[in-house]
LUMNUTOR-759194 format. One line per field, with one value per residue (C-alpha): residue number from 1; z, x, y. Coordinates in Angstrom, 3 decimals, always signed. Layout:
tormi = NUM; ...;
zz = Z; ...;
xx = X; ...;
yy = Y; ...;
//
This chain:
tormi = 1; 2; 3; 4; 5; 6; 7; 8; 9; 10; 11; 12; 13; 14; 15; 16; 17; 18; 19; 20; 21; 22; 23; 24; 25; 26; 27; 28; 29; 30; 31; 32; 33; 34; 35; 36; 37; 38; 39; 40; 41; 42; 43; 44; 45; 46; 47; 48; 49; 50; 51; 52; 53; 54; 55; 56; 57; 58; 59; 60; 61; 62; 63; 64; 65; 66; 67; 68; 69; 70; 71; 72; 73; 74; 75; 76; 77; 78; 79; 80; 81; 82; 83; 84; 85; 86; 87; 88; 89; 90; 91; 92; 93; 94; 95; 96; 97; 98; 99; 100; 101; 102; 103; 104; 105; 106; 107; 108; 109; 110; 111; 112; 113; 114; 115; 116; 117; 118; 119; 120; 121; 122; 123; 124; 125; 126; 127; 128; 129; 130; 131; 132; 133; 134; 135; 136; 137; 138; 139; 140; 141; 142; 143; 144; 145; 146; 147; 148; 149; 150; 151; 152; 153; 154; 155; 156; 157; 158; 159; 160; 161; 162; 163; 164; 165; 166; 167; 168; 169; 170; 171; 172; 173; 174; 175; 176; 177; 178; 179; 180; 181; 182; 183; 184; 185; 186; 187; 188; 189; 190; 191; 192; 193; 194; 195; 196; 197; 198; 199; 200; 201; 202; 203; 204; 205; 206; 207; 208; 209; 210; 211; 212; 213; 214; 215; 216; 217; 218; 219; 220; 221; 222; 223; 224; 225; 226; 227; 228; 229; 230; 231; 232; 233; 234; 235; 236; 237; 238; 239; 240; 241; 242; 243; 244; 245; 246; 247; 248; 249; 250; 251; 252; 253; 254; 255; 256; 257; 258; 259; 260; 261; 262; 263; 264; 265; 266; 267; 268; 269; 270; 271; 272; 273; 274; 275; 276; 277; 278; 279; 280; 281; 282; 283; 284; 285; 286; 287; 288; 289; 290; 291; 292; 293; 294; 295; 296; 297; 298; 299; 300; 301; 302; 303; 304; 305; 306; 307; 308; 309; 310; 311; 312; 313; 314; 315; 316; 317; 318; 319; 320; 321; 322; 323; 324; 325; 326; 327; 328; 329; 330; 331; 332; 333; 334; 335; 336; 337; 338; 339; 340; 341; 342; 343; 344; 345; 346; 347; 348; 349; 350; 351; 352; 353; 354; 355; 356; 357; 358; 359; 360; 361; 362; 363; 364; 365; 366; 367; 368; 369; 370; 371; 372; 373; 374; 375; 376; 377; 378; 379; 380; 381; 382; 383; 384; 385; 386; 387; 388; 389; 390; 391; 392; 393; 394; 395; 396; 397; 398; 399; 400; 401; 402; 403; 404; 405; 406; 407; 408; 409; 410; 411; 412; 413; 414; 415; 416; 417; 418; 419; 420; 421; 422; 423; 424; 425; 426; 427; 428; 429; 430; 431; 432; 433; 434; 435; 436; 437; 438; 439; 440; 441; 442; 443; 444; 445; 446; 447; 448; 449; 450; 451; 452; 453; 454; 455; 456; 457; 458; 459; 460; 461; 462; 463; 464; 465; 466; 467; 468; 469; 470; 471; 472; 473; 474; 475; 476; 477; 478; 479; 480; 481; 482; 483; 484; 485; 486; 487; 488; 489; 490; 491; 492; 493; 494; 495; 496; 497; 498; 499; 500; 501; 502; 503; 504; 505; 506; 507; 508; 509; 510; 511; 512; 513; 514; 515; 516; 517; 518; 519; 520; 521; 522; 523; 524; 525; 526;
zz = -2.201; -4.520; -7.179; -5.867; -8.373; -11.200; -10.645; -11.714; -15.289; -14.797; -16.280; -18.022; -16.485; -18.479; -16.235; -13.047; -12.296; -12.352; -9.405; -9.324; -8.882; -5.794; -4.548; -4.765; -1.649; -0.430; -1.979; -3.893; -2.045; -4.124; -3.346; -6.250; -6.679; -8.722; -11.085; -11.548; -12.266; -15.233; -18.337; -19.282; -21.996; -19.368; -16.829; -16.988; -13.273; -13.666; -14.562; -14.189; -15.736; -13.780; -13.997; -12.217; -8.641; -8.130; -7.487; -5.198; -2.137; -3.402; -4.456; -0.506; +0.513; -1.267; -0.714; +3.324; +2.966; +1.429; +3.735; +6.551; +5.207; +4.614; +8.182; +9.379; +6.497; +7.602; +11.138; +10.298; +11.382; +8.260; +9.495; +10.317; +6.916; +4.576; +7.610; +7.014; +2.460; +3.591; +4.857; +2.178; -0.690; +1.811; +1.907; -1.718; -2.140; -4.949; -4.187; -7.006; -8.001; -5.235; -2.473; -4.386; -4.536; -0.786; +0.175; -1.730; -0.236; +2.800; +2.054; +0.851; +3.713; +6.389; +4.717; +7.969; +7.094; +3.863; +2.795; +4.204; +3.343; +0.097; -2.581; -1.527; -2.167; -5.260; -5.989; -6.142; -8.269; -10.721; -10.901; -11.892; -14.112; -12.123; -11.830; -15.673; -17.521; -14.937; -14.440; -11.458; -9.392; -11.505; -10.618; -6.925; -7.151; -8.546; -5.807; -3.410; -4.956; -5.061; -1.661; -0.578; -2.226; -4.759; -7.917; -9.963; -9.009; -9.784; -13.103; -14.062; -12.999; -14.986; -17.982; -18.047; -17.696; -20.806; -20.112; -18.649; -18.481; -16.931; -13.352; -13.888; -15.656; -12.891; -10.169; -11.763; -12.303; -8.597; -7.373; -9.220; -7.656; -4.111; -4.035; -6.000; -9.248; -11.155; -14.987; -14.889; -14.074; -16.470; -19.160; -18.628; -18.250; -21.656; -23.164; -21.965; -24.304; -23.051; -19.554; -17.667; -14.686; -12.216; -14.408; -14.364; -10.169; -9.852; -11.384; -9.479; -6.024; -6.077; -6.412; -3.750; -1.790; -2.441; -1.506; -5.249; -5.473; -8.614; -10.878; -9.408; -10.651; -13.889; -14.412; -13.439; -16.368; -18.732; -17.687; -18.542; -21.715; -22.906; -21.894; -19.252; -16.626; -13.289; -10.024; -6.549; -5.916; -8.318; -6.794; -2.796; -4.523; -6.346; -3.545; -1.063; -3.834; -3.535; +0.437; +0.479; -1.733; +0.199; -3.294; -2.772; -6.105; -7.789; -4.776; -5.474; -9.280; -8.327; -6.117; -8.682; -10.824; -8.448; -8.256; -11.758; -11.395; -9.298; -6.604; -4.500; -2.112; -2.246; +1.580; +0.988; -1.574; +1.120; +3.735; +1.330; +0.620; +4.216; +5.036; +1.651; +2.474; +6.347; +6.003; +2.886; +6.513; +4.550; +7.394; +6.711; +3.497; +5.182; +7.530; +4.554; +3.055; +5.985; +6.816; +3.076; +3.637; +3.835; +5.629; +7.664; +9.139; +11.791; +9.527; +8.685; +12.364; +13.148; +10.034; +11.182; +14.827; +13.659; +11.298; +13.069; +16.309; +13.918; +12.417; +16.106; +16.410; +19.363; +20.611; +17.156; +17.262; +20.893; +19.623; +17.327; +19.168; +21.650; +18.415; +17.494; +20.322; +20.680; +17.291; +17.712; +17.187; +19.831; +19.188; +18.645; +19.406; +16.501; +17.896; +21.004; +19.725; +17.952; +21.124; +22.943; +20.705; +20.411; +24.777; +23.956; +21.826; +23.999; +26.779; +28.490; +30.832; +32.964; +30.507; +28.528; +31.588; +31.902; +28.630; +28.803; +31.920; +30.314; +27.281; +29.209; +31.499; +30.249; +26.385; +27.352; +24.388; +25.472; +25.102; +21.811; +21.847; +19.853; +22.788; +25.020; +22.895; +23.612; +27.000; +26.707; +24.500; +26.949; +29.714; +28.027; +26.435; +29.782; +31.409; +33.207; +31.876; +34.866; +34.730; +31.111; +31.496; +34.088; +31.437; +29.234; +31.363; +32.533; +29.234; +28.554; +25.012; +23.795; +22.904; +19.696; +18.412; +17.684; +21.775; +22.672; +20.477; +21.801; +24.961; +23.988; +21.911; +25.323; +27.224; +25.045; +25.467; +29.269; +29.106; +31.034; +30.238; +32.700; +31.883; +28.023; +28.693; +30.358; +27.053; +24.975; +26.501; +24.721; +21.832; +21.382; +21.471; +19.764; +16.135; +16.581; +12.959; +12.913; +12.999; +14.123; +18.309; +18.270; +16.529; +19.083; +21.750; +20.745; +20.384; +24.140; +24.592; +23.101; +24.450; +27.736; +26.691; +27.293; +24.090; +25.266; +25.792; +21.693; +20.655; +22.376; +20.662; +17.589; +17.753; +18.935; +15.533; +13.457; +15.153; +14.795; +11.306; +11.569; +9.270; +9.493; +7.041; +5.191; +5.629; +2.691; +2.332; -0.710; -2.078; -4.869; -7.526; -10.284; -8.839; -9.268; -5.831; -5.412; -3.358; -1.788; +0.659; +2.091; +0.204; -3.115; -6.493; -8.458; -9.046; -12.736; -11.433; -8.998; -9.891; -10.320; -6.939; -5.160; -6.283; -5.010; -1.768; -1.718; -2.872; -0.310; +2.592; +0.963; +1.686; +4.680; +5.897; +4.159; +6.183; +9.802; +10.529; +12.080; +10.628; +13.298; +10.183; +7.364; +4.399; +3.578; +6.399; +4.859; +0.779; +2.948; +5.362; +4.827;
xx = +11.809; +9.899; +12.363; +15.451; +17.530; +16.372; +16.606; +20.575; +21.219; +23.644; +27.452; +29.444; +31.751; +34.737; +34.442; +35.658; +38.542; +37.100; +38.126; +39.995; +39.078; +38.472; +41.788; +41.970; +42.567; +38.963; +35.998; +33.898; +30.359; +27.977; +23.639; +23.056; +23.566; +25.647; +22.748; +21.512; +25.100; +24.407; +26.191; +29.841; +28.280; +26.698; +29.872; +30.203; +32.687; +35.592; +38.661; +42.274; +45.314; +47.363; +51.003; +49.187; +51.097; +50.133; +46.350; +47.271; +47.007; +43.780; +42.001; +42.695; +40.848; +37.970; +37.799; +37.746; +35.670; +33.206; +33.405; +32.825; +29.406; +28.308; +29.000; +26.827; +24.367; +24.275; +23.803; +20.714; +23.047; +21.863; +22.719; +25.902; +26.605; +25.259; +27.815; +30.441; +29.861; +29.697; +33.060; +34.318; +33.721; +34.588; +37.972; +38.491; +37.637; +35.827; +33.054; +32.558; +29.873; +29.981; +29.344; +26.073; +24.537; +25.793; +23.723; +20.850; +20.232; +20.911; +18.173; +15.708; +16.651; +15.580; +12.844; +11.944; +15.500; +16.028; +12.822; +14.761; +18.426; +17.785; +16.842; +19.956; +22.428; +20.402; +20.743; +24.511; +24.670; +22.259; +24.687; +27.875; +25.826; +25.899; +22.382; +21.811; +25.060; +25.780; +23.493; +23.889; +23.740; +20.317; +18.850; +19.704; +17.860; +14.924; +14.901; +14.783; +12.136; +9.987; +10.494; +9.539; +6.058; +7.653; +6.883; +6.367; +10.297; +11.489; +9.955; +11.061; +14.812; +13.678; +12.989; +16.163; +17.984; +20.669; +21.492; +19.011; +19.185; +16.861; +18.181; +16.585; +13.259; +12.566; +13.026; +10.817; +7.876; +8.716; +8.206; +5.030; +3.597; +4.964; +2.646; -0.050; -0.395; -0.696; -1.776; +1.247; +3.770; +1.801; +2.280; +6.227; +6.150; +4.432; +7.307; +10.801; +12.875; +14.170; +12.388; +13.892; +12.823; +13.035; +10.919; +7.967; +8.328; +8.504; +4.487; +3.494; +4.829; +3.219; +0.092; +0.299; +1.753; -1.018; -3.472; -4.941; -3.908; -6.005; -4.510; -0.935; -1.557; -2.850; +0.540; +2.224; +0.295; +1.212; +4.518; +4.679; +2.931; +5.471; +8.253; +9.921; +11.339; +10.814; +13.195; +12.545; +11.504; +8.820; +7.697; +7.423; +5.122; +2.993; +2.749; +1.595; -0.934; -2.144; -2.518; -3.972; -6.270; -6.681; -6.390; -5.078; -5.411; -3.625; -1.199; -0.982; -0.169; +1.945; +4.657; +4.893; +5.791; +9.043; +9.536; +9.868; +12.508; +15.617; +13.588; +13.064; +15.781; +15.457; +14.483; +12.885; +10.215; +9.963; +9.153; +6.483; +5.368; +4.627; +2.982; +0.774; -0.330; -1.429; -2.880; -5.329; -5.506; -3.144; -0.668; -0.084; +1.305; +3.230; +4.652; +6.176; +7.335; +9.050; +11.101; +12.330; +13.814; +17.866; +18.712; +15.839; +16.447; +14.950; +11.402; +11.691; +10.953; +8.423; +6.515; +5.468; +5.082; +2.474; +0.739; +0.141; -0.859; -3.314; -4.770; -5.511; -2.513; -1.587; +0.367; +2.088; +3.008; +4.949; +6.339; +8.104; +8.685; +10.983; +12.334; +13.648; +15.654; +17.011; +18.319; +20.079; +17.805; +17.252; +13.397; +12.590; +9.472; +7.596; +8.744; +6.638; +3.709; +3.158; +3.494; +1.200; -1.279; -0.890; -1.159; -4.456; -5.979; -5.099; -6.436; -2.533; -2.711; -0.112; +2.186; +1.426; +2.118; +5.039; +6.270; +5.218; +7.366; +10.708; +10.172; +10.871; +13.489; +15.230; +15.433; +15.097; +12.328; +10.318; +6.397; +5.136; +0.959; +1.019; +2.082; -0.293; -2.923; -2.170; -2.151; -5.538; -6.907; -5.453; -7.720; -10.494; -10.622; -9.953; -13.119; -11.011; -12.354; -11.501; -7.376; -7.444; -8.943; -6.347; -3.948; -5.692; -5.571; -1.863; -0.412; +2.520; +0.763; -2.675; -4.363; -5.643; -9.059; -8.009; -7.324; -10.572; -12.665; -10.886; -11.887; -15.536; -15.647; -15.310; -17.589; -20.452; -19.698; -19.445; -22.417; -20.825; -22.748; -20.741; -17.718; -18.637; -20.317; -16.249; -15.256; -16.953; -15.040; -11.963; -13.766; -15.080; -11.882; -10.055; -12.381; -15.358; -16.009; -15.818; -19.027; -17.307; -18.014; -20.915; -22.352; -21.287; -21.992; -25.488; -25.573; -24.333; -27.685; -29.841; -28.232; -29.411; -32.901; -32.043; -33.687; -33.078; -29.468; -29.277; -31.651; -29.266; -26.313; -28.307; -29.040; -25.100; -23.968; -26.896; -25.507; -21.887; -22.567; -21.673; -22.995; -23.285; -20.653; -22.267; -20.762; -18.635; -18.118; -16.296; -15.773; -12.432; -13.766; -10.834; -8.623; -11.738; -12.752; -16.316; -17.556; -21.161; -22.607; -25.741; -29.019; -26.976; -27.669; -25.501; -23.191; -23.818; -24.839; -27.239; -30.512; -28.958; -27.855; -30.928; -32.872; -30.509; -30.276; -34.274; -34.255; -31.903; -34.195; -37.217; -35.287; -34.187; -37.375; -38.902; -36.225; -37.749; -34.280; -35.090; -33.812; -32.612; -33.133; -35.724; -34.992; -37.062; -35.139; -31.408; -32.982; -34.344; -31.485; -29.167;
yy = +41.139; +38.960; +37.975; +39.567; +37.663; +38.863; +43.047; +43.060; +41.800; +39.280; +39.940; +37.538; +34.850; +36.185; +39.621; +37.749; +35.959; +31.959; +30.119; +27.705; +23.589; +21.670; +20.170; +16.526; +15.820; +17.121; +15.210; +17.767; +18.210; +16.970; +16.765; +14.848; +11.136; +9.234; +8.130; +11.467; +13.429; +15.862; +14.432; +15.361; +17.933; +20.026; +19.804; +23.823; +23.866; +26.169; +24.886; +26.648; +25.446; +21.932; +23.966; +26.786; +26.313; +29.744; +28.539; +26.147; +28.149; +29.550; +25.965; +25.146; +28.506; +28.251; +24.287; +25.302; +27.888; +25.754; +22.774; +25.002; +26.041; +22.833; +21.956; +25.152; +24.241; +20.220; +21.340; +23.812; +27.202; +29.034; +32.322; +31.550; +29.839; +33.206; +34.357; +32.788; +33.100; +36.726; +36.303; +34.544; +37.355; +39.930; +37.676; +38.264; +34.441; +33.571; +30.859; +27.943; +26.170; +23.309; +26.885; +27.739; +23.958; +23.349; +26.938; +26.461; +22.448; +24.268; +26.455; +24.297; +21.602; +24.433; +26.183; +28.324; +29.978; +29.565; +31.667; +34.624; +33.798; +32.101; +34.459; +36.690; +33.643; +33.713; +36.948; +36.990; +33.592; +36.002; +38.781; +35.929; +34.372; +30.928; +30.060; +30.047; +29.100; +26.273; +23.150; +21.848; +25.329; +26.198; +22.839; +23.391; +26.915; +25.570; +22.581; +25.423; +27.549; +24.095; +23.421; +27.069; +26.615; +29.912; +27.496; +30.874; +31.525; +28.326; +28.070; +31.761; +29.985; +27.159; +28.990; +31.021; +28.062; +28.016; +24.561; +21.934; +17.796; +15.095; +16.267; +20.253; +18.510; +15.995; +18.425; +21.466; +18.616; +17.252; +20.893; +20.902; +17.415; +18.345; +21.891; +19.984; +21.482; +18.571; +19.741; +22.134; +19.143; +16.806; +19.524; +19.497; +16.098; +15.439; +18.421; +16.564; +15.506; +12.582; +10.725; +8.084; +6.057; +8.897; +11.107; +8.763; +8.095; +11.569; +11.343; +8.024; +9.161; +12.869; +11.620; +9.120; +11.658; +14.003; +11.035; +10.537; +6.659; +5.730; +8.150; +6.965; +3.518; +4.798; +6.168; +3.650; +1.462; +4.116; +3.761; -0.054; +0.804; +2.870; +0.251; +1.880; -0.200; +0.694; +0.989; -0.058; +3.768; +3.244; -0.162; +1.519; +4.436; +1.774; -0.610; +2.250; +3.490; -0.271; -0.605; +2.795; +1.269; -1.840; -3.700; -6.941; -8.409; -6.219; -6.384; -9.920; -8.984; -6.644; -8.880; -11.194; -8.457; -7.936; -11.692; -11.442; -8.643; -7.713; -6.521; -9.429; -9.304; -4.821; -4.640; -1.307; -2.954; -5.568; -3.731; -1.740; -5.485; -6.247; -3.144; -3.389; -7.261; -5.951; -2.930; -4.833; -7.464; -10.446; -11.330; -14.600; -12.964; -10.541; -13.025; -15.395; -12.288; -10.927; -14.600; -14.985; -11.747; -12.462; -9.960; -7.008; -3.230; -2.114; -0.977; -4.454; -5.615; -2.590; -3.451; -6.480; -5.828; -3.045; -4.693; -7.551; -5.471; -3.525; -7.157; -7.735; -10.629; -10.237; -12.416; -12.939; -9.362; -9.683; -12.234; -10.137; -7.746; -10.436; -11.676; -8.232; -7.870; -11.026; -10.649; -7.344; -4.581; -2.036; -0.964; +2.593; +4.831; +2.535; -0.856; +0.144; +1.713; -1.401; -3.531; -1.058; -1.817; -5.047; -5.259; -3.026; -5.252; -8.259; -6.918; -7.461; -4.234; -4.663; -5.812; -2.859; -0.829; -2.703; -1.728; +1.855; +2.141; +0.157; +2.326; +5.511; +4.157; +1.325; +2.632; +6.452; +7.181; +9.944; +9.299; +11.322; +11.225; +7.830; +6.456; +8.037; +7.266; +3.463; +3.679; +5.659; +2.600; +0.359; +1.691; +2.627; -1.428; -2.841; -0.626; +1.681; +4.973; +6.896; +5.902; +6.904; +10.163; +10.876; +10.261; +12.685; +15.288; +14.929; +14.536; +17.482; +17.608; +18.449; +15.022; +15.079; +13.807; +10.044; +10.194; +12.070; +9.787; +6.382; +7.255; +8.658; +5.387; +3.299; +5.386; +4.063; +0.551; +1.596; +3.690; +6.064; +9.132; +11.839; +11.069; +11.741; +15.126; +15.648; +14.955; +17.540; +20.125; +18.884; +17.395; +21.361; +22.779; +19.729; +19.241; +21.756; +20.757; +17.324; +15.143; +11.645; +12.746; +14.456; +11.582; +9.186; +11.187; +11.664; +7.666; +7.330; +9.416; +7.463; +3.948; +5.471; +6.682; +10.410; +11.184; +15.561; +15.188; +13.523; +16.491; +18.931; +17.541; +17.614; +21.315; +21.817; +20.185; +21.926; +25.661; +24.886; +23.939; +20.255; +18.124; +13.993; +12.678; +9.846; +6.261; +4.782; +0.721; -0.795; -3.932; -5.146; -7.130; -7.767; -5.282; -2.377; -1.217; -0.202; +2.468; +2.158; +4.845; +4.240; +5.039; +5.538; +4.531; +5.969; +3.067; +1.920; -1.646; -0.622; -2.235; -5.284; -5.308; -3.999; -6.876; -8.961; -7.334; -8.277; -11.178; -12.388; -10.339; -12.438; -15.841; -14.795; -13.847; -17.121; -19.360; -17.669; -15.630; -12.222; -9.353; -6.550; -3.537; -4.387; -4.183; -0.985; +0.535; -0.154; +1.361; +4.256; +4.963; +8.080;
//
């Protein structure tokens, strides 16, 4: 049943009897926000006449009916929703406009379901008519189609569409970004009639969704070309284009640009500001940002716990992480994986135990494999491989890779060559394509001078197919970041700074340092 809703041809709304509106006395149901309400010349919800007491009875049916199926539909009970509409028609109740939205979110809320349930809701709102002649239904069907991955479907709804406003345009070109089809939602984009700020975010945050930063911040300066002002929506997407990046100048840039506008006391652009200035390794930044903030949310205080943690402060970070709780905030799952790490990197193993244990027992979070993961790191830094391997094996999931290779990681800096060779079995089963392990693995080898047992890895990666991923640096130079791998010279600049890569070896060498790799070895290196 491919495109179930489009097998009847649909019948006019003059054929049925038009129900009547919602009471007053029950709030419509509405997905859609106040900013992005169709406009009044699109407002196509039936109407019956006010001296009509006759419809009274019937406005508080259908306005039950409805609000019972968007409990089910809140609540993830699809079946019994489609139920319940089934119900509803069989009741000679005629469902409005508000039923078909509060289905189709449904649908696309629970797309497991909603594949299944969704086209036949769709199907019916064909037949009537609804999903063309009325905006907000049609939009609602082609948010569902979208968030199916059916983008043929919800461009064929698109299309039939006899009324359409910003609302249906930004959500067929948000369908587009979110599966990744990029030239068809530029297209679109470049064919609306009229864009506003949600039009251009749309653009900006499926890219950095999709992981393709640059071109996100090329939008976003074609957006400021074209004089559009952005909203704080915008400014999150840009700022985590930028510490994606790891661009801090243009980080820099950019939070003057929100000191300039009304989005300095936003907390959601200032918690995208502290994340940006620690993940590009700027704490101190982070920190000043973080107490000028009047008032902070709980991603507030886990912002800063983590990054900090992740800089390798600390003590700063547990500080923080006190601070929190003395000030009324009950940490979460997040709160502690930051002050995990943080115990990991200060080598604080009991206290990380200790924290570990309250976690489970005092605040009743139950461990997901972050969590394990930092009690693996917190072993495998302090020297105690065998403790975290037991924790690798007794763990109710299956660790991942970023476990595995913490602990592989330590066994090299141990030089703890058995306890490695345990680790392939999972590392086999884990990432049989990834290079990262093998590679280190083969290095434990060699630290040891068992020059067969790196050959034999070797050949393992060579049969598998595994092949050594080259190693990228970069640099930020005027808000450009440079990519270098090893042995390349492809970058436009190149010559210029090979010679002064040897000229620096030559001065070096002059001066009497020692130089652990020549500099014939780093040009020749792959």
């Amino acid at each position: 049943m491919s495109t179930p809703a489009f097998t009847a041809a649909p019948i006019t709304i003059q054929q049925l009897s038009p129900p009547p509106p919602l009471p007053p006395q029950l709030p419509p149901l509405r997905p859609y926000s106040a900013s992005s309400r169709p406009p009044k010349s699109h407002n196509l919800s039936f109407k019956t006449s006010q001296n009509n007491d006759s419809s009274a009875p019937l406005e508080a049916t259908t306005a039950s009916w409805t609000s019972s199926i968007a409990l089910h539909c809140k609540n993830g009970r699809l079946s019994t929703a489609i139920s319940q509409f089934t119900h509803m028609r069989v009741s000679g109740i005629d469902p409005n406009h508000v039923t078909f939205v509060t289905l189709f979110s449904g649908c696309a809320h629970y797309p497991s379901q909603g594949l299944f349930l969704g086209p036949s809701v769709h199907g019916y709102a064909r037949k009537i008519g609804l999903d063309v002649n009325n905006v907000m239904v049609g939009t609602s069907v082609i948010a569902m189609y979208s968030k199916f991955g059916k983008m043929g479907l919800a461009r064929l709804c698109f299309d039939h569409m006899d009324c359409k406003n910003r609302v249906s345009w930004n959500t067929i070109i948000n369908g587009y970004m979110r599966n990744g089809q990029f030239e068809a939602a530029m297209k679109l984009f470049d064919e609306m009639p009229e864009r506003d700020a949600v039009s251009w975010t749309v653009l900006i945050d499926g890219f950095v969704k999709k992981g393709r930063f640059e071109e996100a911040l090329e939008w976003f300066q074609e957006m400021q070309l074209c004089g559009m002002s952005p909203d704080f929506v915008t400014m999150v997407s840009v700022l985590s284009a930028i510490a994606n990046l790891g661009t801090l100048g243009l980080g820099l840039w950019l939070h003057r640009f929100i000191l300039m506008r009304n989005f300095r006391d936003n907390i959601r652009v200032s918690n995208s500001l502290i994340d940006m200035y620690c993940r590009c390794g700027c704490v101190e930044l982070a920190c000043q940002v973080f107490e000028k903030m009047p008032t902070r949310s709980l991603v507030s205080w886990n912002s800063i716990i983590v990054g900090l943690a992740c800089n390798a402060h600390a003590e700063e970070a547990l500080n923080y992480f006190h601070l929190m709780q003395n000030d009324g905030f009950k940490p979460d799952g997040v709160s502690f994986t930051g002050a995990l790490t943080a115990c990991s990197h200060a080598g604080l193993v009991n206290e990380g135990l200790k924290l570990y244990e309250d976690m489970k027992k005092v605040y009743k979070i139950t461990p997901r494999i972050e969590h394990y993961g930092c009690i693996v790191d917190l072993y495998s830094r302090a020297g105690r491989l065998k403790e975290a391997l037991l924790v690798v094996e007794k763990m109710p999931m299956k660790p991942n890779e970023v476990v595995v290779g913490s602990l592989l990681a330590a066994c090299r800096a141990c030089e703890d060559v058995e306890l490695a060779e345990r680790l392939m079995k999972y590392i086999y089963q884990l990432d049989p394509g990834g290079d990262f392990n093998y590679v280190l693995l083969s290095n434990i080898y060699a630290a040891r001078g068992s020059w067969r047992g790196a050959s034999n890895v070797r050949k393992k990666m060579k049969a598998l197919g595994v092949q050594k991923r080259p190693g990228v640096s970069s640099v930020e130079v005027n808000g450009i970041v440079h990519e270098f791998v090893a042995g390349d010279r492809s970058h436009m600049e190149s010559e210029s700074m090979y010679m002064m890569l040897k000229q620096l070896s030559d001065e070096l060498r002059i001066s009497g340092s020692s130089l652990e790799v020549s500099f014939m070895e780093t040009c020749e290196c792959d």
